[in-house]
C-alpha positions in Angstrom: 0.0 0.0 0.0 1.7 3.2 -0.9 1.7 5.9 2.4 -0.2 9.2 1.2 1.8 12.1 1.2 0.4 13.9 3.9 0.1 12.9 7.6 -3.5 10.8 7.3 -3.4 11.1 11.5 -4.6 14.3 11.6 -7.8 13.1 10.0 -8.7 11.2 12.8 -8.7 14.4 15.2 -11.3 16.0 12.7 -13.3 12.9 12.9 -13.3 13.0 16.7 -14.1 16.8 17.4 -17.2 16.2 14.6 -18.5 13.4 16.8 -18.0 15.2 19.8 -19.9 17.6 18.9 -22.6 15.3 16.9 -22.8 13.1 20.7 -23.3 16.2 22.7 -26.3 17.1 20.5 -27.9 13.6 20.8 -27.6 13.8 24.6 -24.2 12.5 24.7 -22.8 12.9 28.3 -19.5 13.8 30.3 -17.4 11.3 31.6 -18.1 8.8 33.4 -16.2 8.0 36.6 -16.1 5.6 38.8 -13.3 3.5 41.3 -12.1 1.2 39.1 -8.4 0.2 39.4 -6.0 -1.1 37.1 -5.6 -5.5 37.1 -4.5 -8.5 35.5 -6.6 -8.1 31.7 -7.4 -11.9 32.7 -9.3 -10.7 35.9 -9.6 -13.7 38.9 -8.6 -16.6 36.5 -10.0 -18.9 39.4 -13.8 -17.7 38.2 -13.0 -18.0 34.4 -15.0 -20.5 32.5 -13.5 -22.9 30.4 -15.3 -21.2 27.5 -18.2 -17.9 26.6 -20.4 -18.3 23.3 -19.7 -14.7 21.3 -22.5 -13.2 18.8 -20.9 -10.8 16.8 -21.4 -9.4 13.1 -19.4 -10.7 10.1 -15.7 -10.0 9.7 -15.9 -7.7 12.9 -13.2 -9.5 15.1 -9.3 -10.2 14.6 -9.6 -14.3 14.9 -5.9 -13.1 16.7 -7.4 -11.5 19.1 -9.5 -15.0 20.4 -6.5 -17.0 20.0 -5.0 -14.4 22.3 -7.6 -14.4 25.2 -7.3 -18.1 24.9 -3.4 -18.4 25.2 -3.6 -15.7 27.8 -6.7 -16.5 30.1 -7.1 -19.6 29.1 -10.8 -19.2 27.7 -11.7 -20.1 24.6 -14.3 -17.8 22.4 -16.6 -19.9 20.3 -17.8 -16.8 17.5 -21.0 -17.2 15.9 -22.3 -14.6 13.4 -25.7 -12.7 12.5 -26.7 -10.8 9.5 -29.0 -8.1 11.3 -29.8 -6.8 14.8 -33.1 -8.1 14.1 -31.9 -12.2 13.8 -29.5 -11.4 16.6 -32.7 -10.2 19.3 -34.6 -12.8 18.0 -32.4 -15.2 18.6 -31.9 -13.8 22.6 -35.7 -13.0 22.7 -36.1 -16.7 22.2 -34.3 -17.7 25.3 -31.3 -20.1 26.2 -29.5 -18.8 23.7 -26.1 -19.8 25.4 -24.4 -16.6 24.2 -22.3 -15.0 27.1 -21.6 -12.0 24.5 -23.6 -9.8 21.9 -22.8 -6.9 19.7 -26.3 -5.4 19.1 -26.5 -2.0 17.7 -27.4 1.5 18.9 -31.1 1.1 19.0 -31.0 -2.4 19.0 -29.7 -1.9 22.9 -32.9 0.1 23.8 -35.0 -2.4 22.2 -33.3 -5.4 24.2 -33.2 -3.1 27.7 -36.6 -2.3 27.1 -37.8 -6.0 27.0 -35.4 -7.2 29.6 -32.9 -8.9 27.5 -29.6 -7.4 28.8 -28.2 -7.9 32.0 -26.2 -4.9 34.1 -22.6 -5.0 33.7 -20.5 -4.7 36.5 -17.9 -2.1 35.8 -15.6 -3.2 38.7 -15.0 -6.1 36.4 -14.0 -3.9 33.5 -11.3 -1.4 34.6 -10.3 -0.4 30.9 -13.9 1.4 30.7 -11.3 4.0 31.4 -10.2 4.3 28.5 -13.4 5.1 26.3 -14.0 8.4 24.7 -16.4 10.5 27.7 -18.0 11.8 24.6 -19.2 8.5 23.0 -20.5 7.3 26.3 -24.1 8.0 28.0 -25.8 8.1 24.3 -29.6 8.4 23.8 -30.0 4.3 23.9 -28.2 3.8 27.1 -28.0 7.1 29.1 -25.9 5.5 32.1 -24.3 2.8 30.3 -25.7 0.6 32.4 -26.1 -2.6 29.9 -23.6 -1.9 27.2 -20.1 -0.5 26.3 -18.9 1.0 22.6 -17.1 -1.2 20.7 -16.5 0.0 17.3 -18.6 2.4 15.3 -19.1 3.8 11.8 -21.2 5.0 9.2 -23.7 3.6 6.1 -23.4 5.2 2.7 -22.6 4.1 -0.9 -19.2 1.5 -1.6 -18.3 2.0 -5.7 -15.6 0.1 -7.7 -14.1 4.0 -9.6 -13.7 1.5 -12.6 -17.0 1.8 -13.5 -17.9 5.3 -12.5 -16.8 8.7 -14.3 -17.9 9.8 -10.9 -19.0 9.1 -7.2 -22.4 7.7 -7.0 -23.4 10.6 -4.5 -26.8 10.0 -4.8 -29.3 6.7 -3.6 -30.4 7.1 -6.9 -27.8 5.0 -8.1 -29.0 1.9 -6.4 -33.2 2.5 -5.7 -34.0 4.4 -9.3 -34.2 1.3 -11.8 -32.9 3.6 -15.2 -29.9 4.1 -13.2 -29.1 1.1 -11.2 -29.9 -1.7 -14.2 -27.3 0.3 -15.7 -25.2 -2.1 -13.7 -27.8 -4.9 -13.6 -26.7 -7.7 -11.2 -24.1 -5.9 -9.9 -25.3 -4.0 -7.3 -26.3 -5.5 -3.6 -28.4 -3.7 -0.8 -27.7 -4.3 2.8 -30.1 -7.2 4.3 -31.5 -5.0 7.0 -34.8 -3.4 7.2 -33.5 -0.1 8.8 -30.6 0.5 6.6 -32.9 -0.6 3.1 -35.8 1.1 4.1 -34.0 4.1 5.8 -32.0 4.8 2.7 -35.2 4.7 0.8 -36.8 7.0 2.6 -33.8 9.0 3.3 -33.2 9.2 -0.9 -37.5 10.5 -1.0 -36.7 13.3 1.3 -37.8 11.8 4.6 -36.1 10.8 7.8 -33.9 8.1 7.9 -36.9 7.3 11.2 -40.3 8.0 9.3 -42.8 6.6 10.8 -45.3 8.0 8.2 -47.1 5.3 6.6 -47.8 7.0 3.4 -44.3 7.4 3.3 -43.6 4.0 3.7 -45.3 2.7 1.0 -43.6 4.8 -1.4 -40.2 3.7 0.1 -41.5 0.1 -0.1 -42.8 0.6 -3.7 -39.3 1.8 -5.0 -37.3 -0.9 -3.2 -39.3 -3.5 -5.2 -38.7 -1.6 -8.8 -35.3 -2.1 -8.5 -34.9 -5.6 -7.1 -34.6 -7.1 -10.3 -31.5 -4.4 -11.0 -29.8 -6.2 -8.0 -27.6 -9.0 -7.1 -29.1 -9.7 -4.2 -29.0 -8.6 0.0 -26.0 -8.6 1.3 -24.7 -7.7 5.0 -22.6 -10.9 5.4 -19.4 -10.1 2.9 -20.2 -7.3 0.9 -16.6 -6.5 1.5 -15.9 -9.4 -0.4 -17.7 -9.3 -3.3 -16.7 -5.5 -3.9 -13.1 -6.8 -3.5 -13.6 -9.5 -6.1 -15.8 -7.3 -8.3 -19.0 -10.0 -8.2 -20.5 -6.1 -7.5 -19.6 -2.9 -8.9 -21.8 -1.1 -6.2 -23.3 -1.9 -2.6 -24.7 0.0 0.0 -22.5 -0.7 2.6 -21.1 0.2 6.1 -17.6 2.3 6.2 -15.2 -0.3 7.7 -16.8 -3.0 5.4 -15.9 -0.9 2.4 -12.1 -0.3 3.8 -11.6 -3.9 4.4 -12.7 -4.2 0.6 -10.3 -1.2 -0.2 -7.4 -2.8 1.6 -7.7 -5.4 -1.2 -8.7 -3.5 -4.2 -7.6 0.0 -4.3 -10.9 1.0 -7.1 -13.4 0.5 -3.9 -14.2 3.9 -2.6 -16.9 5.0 -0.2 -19.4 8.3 -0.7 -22.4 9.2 1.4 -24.6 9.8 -0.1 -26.2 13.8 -1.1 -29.6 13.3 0.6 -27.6 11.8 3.4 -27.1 8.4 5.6 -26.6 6.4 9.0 -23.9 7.2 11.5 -24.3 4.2 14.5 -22.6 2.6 17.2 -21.7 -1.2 17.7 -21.8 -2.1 21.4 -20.7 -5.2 23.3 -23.2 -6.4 25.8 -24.2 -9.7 27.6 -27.8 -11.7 27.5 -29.4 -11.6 30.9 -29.6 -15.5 31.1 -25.8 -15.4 29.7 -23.8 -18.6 31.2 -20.8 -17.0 32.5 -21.3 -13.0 32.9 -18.2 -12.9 34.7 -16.1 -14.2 31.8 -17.8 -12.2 29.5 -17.3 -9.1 31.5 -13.3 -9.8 31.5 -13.6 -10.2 27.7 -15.1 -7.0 27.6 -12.4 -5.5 29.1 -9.8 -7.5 27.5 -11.4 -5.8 24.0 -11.0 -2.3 26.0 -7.1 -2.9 26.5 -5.2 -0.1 24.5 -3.4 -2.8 22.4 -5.6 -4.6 21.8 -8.4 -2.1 21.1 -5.9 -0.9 18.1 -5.4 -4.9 16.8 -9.6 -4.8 16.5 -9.9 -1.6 14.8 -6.4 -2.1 12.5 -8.6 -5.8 11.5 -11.9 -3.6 11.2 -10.7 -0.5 9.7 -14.0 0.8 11.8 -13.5 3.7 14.4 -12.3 3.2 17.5 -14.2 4.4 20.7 -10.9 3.6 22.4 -9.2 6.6 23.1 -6.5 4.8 24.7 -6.1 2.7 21.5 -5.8 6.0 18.9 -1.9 6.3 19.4 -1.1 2.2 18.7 -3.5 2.5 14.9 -1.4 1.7 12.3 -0.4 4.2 9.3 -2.0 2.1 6.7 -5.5 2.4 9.1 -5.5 5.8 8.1 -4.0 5.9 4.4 -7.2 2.9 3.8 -9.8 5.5 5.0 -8.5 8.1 3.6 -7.9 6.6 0.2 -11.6 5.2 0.6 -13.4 8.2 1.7 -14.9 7.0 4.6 -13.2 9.8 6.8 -16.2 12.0 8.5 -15.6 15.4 7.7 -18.5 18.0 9.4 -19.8 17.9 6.1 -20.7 14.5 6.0 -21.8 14.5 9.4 -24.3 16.9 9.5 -25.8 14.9 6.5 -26.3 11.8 9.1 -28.7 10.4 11.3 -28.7 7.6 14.1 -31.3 5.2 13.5 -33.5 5.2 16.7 -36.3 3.0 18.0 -39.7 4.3 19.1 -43.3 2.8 19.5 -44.0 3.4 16.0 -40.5 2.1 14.2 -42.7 -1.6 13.8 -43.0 -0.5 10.6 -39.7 -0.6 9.4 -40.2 -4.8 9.7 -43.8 -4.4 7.7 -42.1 -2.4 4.6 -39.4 -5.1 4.6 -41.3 -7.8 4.9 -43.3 -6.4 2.1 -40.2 -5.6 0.1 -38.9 -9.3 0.8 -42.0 -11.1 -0.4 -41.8 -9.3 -3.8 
């Protein structure tokens, strides 16, 4: 990979300060405090289990990182994946799961807290805590941070192979309005997720990224369905990978996603798009009838070392909530994202929105369901 000619670190400060001051506006809090003290990152190996049960998204952990934990405390990590917060809660919701730890998403943690599917984390067990970013803590889903801690986060706009483009698709246009995205037919995938699909459509007919609004709905619903036969398919799992291989030319896709894509084909950019997208937060979180909450909770806080919170996000090429972490990222983190596009100038923030859960958000499952059947 060749090193831009410009220090790409300083790129990282802007993204910070924008988030900053994009969490304070959402009812992002001050630091938290509390008497934690620094301890072995293995915690009291004598109330280890022999093994925890992990849930987690697609190509979102360093398997390094689990062979690490294992040579180090002795606990193995048994990682399953999901393709949407909405298999991962059914999943819990269903009970005796036997996951010890979960990575839902920003308002996928108020939905499970609201229905009693989390347990309380005990921050005495998780001393790096400390080294989170105040500013990305005490967000609008989980004002105390009672049930859940950041773990990486990012944001959802348009991945594009500059092969086949004279310019940046900067507009959902590209992959919702059928004379423009069978212009590429079969090469273009949506994400398989009812907020992100449906958001984007709505986001792309001038509505929030959260209408409620039937009316609106069915016009978002309606122009999903004219352009399913333009597309390859839904694809949350390894859309990375099929940008990288060029099985798709165009995806909407999720920031780190696109970089890991980029790291392997240089033509894979990122844009978000002109009407706008989603900025979220991934969190790490345990199931309240988890098997072994205390192992979990040192995992947690073996995630949350410094180190090791710059091997995740160097893997990820997502942002780090780890402020600790920031110093040990590697150059070629920040040349991918730069290169990409997928650095958050205020620009491009104040064109996103975090999707958010409400009475009224039941919806979102209709339209796709709707959308799905067609």
């Amino acid at each position: 990979m060749k090193t831009l000619p410009f220090n790409s670190r300083s790129w990282l400060l802007l993204v910070l300060t924008a988030v900053l001051l994009f969490a304070a506006a959402c009812g992002g809090g001050g630091a938290a405090t509390t008497g934690m003290a620094d301890s072995d990152r293995c915690g009291d190996r004598s109330q280890l289990a022999s093994q925890i049960n992990f849930f987690n998204w697609a190509d979102y952990m360093d398997d390094d990182i689990l062979e690490q934990f294992e040579q180090e405390c002795g606990v193995r990590v048994n990682q399953d994946v999901f393709s949407s917060n909405e298999d991962m809660i059914a999943r819990i919701q269903a009970g005796n799961s036997g996951y010890d730890l979960i990575v839902p998403s920003d308002y996928a943690v108020q939905i499970m807290i609201e229905r009693g599917l989390l347990r309380e984390l005990n921050l005495d067990n998780i001393p790096n805590f400390k080294n989170l970013n105040p500013s990305l803590l005490s967000l609008y889903y989980d004002p105390a941070n009672r049930y859940s801690l950041p773990y990486q986060w990012g944001t959802t706009g348009i991945a594009y192979n500059r092969a086949y483009f004279d310019l940046p698709p900067d507009s959902w246009a590209y992959v919702l309005e059928p004379d423009l995205a069978c212009q590429h037919r079969g090469f273009i995938s949506l994400l398989d997720d009812e907020r992100e699909a449906v958001g984007a459509a709505l986001k792309y007919l001038g509505y929030s990224y959260n209408d409620t609004d039937p009316q609106h709905h069915a016009a978002a619903r309606d122009l999903l369905i004219s352009s399913k036969a333009c597309l390859a398919g839904y694809n949350s799992d390894n859309f990375n990978q099929t940008l990288a291989g060029e099985e798709v030319v165009m995806a909407q896709a999720w920031s780190g996603g696109t970089a890991l894509a980029t790291s392997e084909n240089e033509n894979v950019a990122f844009v978000i798009p002109q009407e706008g997208g989603a900025i979220w937060m991934d969190n790490l979180a345990i199931p309240i009838d988890a098997p072994n909450p205390y192992t979990a909770e040192v995992f947690i806080n073996y995630l949350l070392d410094a180190e090791i919170g710059a091997q995740l996000s160097n893997y990820t090429y997502y942002f780090t909530p780890n402020l600790a972490a920031e110093p040990l990222l590697d150059e070629e983190y920040f040349d991918i994202l730069t290169m990409g596009g997928m650095i958050v100038t205020e620009d491009v923030l104040a064109r996103l929105e975090w999707i958010e859960r409400n009475e009224f958000t039941i919806i979102f499952s209709d339209t796709w369901t709707a959308v799905k059947a067609r």
